[in-house]
N, C-alpha and C positions, 0 to 999 in steps of 0.2 A: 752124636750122642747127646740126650738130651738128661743131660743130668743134673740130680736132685741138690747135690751137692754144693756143685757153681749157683743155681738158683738160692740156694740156702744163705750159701757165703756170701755172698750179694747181697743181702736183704741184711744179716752180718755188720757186714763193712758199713755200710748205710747207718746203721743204728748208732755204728761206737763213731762214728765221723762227726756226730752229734754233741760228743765229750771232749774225745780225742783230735785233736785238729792232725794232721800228717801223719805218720811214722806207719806210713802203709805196710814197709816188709816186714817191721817187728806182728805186726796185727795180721798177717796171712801166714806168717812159719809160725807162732804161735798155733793158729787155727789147726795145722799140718802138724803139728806135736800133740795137739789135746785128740783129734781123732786117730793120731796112730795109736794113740796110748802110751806116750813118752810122754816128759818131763821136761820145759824148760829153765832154764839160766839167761835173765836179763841184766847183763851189763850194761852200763852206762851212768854218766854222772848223777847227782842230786839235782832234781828240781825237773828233770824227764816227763813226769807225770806217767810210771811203771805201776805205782801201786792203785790211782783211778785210773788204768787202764785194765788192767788185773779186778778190778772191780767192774767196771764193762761190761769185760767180758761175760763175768759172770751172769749178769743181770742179764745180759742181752741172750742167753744162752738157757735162762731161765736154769742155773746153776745154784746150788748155795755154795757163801763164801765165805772164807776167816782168814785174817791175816793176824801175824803173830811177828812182832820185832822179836828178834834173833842179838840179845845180847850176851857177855863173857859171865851173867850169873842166872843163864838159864837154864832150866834141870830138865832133862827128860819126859817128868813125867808133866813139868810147864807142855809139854805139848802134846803128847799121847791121853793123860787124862791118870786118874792113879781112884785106887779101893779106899773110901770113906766109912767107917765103922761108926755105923747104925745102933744109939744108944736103947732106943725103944724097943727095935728088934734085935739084938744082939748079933747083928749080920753087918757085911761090907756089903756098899753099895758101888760100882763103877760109875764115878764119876768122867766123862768122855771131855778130852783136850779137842784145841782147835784143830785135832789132825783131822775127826769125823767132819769132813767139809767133801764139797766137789772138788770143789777150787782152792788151794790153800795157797795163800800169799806167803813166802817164807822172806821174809824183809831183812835184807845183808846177814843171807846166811853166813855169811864166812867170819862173821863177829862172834860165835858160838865156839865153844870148846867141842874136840871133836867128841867128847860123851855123848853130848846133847843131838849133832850132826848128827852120828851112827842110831837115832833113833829115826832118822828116818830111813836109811837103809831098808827092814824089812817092810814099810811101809810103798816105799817106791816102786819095789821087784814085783811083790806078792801080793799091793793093794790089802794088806792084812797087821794091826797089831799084836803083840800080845804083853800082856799085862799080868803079875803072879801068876803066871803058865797057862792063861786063857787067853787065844787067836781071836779075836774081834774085825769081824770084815768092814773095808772102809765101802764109803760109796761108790757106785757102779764107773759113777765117771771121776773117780778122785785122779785129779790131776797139780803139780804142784811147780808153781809159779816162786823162781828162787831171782832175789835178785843182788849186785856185786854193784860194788862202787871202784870204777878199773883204777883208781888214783890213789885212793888213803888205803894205805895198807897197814898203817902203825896199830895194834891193838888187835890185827886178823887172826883167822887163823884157816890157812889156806886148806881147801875140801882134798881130801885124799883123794887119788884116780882110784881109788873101789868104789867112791862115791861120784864123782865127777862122770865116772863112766855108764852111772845110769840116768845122765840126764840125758833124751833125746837129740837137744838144739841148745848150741850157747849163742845167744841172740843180740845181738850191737846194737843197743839204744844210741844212737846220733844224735845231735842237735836240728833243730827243727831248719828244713828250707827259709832265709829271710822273709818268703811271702807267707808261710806258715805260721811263722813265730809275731809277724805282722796281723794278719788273723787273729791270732791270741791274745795280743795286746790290747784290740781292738774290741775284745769280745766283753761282756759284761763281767763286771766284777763277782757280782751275788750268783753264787753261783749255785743250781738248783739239786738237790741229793740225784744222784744216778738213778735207783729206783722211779723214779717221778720225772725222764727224760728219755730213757730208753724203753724198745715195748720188747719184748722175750718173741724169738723167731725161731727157736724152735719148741719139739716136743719130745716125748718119747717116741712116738710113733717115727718121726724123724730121724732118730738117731739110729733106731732098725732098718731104717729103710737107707739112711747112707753108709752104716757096715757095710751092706749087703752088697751095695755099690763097689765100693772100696772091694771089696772080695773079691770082685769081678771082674776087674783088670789082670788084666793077662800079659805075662812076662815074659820075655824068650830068652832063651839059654845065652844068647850073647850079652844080655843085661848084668845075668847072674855071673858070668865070665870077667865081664870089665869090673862089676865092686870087687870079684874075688881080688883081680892083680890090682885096683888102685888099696886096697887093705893090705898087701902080702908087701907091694912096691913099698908102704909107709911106714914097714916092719924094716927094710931093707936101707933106709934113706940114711947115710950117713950125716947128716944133721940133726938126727933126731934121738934120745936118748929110747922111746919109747913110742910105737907107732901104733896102729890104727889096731882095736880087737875082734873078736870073733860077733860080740853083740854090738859092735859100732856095725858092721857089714850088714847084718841081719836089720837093724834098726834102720839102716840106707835105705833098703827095700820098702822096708813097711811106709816109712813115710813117703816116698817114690810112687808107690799105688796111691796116697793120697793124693800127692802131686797133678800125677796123669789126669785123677776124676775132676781134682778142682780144678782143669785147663781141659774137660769134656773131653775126656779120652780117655777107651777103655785099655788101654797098652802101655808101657814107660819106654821112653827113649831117652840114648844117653845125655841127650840135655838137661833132662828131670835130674840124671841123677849127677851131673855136674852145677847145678842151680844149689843141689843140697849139700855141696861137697863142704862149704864153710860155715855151716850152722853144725854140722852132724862133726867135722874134725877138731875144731880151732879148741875144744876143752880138751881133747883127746889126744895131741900130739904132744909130746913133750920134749923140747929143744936140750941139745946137748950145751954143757955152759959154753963152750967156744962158740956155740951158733948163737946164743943170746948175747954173749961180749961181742960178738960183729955185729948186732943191731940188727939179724936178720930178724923178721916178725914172722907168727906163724904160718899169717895167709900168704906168705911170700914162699914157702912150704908148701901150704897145699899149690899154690901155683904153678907152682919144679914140679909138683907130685903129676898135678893132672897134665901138662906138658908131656911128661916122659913116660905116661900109656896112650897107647894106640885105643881110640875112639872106636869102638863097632860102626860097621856103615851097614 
């Protein structure tokens, strides 16, 4: 299969390796969330370089982008945008927040009170605002880049699973390989704006033509079979207070046909959909306290999970 995709992503990877030194799986399941049309969650410490990668992206993707810090005294309409009353005309004018973006950086969401949070709620479902009772469509590819600091938790305020559960992929920013983080040390100080380092590799025309891609991978009933039991199994798991939803399953998929096409293949097999089993679950599961007071962790969960279904052959 000669796909447009893998060619695309490639050219991609190439441009952000340019800013980005390593953190290759945060930068390919990112990829895999932004064309399914999910949302991701980047954990990981300060000093990552999350927000000039999220920036990158952007640029590399020929995307516009806003990042917006997410602190305890920021108001809703801080990021949807709010009606300005027009002294000349005697009319409100919509003033439009950083939500109108491609790409929206939401910077330690979980500093945010949940008023502010639940503003993005209809934004994330429905790709749509509304403001004094007028729906305002966001952009075609508005996708939103949230990111967690997994250590300081004092001043939080942890995302509801109403919310948590529409993000695509919660994503593990790691510390860089020593020969990486060497690289960087290494690398010049002065460092040159992204705009002016990276060249944009895609287009519109692009983004048509790997839909269509994407569409075209074909599934077979044992794929659909194994997400159903590893979802119903996760519902079942006596460690868990709370297990896998009906839009986590659905969501497997979508990103799963990504999967296949960026690995030139029009078909998913259960490795695709065991590769995405810890982006797609690790927000989504919710430990019973006895399982978090014995230290179990949740990928240690998805591990018993995928263990204890039978794999299609």
């Amino acid at each position: 299969m000669n796909s447009i995709l893998a060619t695309r992503a490639a050219a991609i990877r190439q441009e952000i390796r340019k800013v980005i030194i390593g953190q290759e799986t945060p930068v390919e399941k990112t990829l895999i969330a932004l064309l399914a049309g999910g949302h991701v969650i980047l954990e990981g410490v300060p000093g990552l370089a999350k927000t000039l990668f999220a920036r990158t992206l952007a640029a590399t993707l020929h995307l516009s982008f806003k990042r917006i810090q997410f602190t305890p005294d920021l108001m809703p309409s801080d990021l949807i945008g709010t009606n300005v009353f027009q002294p000349d005309t005697h009319t409100f004018k919509f003033l439009p927040g950083p939500i109108f973006a491609d790409i929206l950086l939401a910077d330690e969401i979980n500093r945010t009170p949940p008023k502010t949070q639940s503003a993005l709620l209809e934004a994330m479902e429905e790709h749509q605002v509304t403001v004094d009772g007028v729906s305002r469509p966001l952009p075609d590819h508005f996708f939103v880049i949230a990111t967690q600091n997994p250590i300081e938790y004092e001043g939080t305020f942890p995302l509801p699973e109403a919310q948590t559960d529409r993000f695509l992929f919660k994503i593990k920013v790691d510390y860089p390989t020593p020969a990486d983080e060497m690289t960087l040390l290494q690398s010049s100080p002065y460092a040159r704006p992204v705009a002016e380092v990276v060249q944009p590799q895609t287009s519109a025309d692009d983004f048509a033509a790997i839909r269509r891609e994407i569409e075209a991978v074909t599934i077979d009933q044992t794929i659909y079979d194994y997400v159903l039991r590893l979802v119903s199994t996760s519902r079942q798991s006596p460690l868990l207070a709370l297990g896998a939803s009906p839009r986590a399953g659905r969501n497997w998929i979508k990103a799963a046909r990504v999967l296949a096409s960026l690995r030139e293949r029009n078909f998913i097999t259960p490795d695709d959909i065991k590769e995405l089993a810890y982006p797609i679950l690790r927000h989504r599961l919710v430990r019973k306290p006895e399982t978090e007071i014995e230290g179990t962790m949740v990928e240690q969960v998805i591990d018993q999970l995928l263990a204890s279904v039978e794999v299609p052959r």
